[in-house]
C-alpha positions as CSV (number, residue, x, y, z in Angstrom):
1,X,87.4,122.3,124.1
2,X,88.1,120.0,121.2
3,X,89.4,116.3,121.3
4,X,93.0,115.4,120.1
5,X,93.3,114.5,116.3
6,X,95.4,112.0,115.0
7,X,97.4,111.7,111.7
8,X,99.2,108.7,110.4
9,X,102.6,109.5,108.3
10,X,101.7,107.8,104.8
11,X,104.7,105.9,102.8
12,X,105.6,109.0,100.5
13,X,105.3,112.3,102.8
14,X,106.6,115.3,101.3
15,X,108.1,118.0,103.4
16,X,108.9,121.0,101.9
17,X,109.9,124.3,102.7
18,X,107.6,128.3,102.0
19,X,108.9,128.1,98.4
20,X,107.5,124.5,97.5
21,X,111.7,123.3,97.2
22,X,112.2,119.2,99.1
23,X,113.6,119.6,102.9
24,X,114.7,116.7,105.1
25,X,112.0,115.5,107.6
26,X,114.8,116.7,110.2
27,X,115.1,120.2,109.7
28,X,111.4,120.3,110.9
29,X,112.4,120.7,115.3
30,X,109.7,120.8,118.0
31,X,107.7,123.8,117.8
32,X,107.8,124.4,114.3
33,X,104.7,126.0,112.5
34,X,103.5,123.7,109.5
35,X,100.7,123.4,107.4
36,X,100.0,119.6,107.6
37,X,97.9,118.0,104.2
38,X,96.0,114.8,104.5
39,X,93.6,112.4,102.9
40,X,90.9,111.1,105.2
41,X,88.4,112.1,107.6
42,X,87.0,111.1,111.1
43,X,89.5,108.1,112.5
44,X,91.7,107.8,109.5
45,X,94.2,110.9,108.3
46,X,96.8,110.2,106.4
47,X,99.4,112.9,106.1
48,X,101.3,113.2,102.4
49,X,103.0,116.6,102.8
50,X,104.1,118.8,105.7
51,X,105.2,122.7,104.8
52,X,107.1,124.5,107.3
53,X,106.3,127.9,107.5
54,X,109.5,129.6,108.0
């Protein structure tokens, strides 16, 4: 089993849809497959773009 990882929203997140076009952080609901992109390793990950993968 692994341990929990943890990602901090940075200041200028992009979330965009399949087709690389901008979507509003809200049309992302619970349950949703994303690919999530981040800068850091170990204790510090900070996410700048979410694609949701529908």
């Amino acid at each position: 089993m692994t341990d929990p990882i943890s990602y901090v929203l940075g200041k200028t997140v992009h979330y965009v849809n399949k087709a690389g076009r901008t979507i509003e952080a809200s049309l992302i609901k619970p349950g949703a497959r994303v690919h999530v992109y981040y800068d850091g390793a170990g204790e510090t990950r900070v996410v700048n773009r979410v694609v949701l993968d529908e």
